[in-house]
MIZA-706398 format. One record per residue (C-alpha): residue in one letter; residue number from 1; x negated, y, z negated. Coordinates in steps of 0.05 Angstrom, whole numbers. Each point is the difference from the previous one (the first is absolute). Layout:
N
<atom "A", NUM, <X, Y, Z>> ...
***
This chain:
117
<atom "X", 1, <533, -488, 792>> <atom "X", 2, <-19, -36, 58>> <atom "X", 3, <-77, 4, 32>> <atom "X", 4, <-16, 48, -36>> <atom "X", 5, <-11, -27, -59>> <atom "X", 6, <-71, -17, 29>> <atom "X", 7, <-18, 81, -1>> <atom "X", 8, <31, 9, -58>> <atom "X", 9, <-45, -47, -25>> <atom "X", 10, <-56, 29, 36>> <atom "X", 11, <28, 74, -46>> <atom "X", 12, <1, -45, -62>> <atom "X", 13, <-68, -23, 0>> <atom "X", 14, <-26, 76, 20>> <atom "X", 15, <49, 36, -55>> <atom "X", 16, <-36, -60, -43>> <atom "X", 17, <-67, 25, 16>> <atom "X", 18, <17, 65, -18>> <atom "X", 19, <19, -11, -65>> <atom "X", 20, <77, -14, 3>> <atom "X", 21, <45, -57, -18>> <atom "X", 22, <50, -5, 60>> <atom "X", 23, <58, -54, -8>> <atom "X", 24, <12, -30, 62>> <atom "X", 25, <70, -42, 5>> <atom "X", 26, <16, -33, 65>> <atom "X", 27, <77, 6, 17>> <atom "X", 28, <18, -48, 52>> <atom "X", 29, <67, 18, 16>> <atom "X", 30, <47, 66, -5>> <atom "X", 31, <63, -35, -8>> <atom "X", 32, <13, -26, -51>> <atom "X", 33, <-59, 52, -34>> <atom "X", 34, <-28, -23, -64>> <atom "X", 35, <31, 46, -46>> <atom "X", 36, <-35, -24, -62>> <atom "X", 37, <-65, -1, 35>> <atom "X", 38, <9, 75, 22>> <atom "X", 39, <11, 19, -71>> <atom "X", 40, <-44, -25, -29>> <atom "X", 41, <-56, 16, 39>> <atom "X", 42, <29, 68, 0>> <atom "X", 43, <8, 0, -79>> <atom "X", 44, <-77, -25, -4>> <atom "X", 45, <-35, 47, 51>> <atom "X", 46, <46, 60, -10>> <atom "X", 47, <-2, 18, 82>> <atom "X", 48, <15, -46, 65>> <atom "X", 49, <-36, 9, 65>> <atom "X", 50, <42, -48, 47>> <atom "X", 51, <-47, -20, 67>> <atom "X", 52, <42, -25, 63>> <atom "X", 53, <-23, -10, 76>> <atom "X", 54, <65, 44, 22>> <atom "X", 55, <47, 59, -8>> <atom "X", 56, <12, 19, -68>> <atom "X", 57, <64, 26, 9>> <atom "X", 58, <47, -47, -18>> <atom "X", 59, <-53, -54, -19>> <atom "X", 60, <-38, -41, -53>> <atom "X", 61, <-22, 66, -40>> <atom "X", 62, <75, 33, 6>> <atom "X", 63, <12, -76, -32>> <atom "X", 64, <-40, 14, -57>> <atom "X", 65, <25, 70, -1>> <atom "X", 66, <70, -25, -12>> <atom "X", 67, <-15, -50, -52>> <atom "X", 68, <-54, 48, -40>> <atom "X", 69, <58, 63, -2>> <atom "X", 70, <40, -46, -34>> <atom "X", 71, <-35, -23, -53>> <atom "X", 72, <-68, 25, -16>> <atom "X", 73, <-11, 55, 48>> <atom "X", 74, <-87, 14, 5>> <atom "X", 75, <-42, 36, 54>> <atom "X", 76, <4, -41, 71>> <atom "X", 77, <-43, 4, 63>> <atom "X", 78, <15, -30, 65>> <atom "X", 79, <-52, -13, 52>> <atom "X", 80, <33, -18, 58>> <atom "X", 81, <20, 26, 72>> <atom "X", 82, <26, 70, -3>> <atom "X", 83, <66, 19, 39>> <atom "X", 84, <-18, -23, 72>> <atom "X", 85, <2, -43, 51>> <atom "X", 86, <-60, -55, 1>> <atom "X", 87, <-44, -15, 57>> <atom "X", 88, <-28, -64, 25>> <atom "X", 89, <-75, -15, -1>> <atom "X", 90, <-57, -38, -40>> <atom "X", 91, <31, -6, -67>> <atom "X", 92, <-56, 27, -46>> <atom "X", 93, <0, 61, 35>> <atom "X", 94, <70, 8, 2>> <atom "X", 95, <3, -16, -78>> <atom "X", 96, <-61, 57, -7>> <atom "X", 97, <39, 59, 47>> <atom "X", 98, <71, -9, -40>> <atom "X", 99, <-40, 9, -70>> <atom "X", 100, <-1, -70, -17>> <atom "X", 101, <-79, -4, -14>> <atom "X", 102, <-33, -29, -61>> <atom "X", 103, <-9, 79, -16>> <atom "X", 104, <72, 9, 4>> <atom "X", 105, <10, -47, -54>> <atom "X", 106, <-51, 33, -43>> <atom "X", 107, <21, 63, 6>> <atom "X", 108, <70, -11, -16>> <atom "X", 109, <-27, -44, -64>> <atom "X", 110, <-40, 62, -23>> <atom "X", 111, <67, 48, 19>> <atom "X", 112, <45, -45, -42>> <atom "X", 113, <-54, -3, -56>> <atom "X", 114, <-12, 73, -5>> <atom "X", 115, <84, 12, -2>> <atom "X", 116, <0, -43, -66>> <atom "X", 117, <-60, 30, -38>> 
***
């Protein structure tokens, strides 16, 4: 969700380059949360990695989470900030520190990938 759609891009086009076929769908808001949209992309990829710029407690990828359980429960990933308090600074290095890199997202693509073969 959000900005960083533009490194998940960034993992897209790399996973691409390697070889894999990532789906990449751009959820714009959390409530109301494209159910169908979750499903589906759930029922086509058989995992989920959910990206968001903040805590994922509570957040877009406990959103998926809550929609997948009850209906077609797969694999998920969430790269996002871990259990803390954020900092202030220049953004892409803040985004970098709190695991949100481009190799964040490609790591977690190849986690949820591996959990499904």
């Amino acid at each position: 969700t959000g900005t960083m759609l533009t490194r998940v891009l960034q993992a897209a086009s790399k996973l691409k380059s390697e070889g894999f076929n990532p789906r990449i769908v751009n959820i714009h808001t959390i409530k109301p949360i494209d159910q169908n949209l979750i499903r589906d992309s759930a029922e086509k990829t058989g995992f989920i990695v959910t990206v968001e710029e903040h805590n994922i407690l509570g957040g877009f990828g406990s959103s998926v989470s809550e929609v997948l359980c009850q209906s077609n429960p797969v694999p998920q990933e969430m790269v996002g900030i871990s259990d803390q308090f954020a900092e202030s600074g220049p953004y892409d290095q803040l985004l970098d520190k709190y695991g949100l890199g481009v190799w964040n997202i490609i790591h977690a693509y190849k986690q949820g990938l591996a959990r499904v073969k």
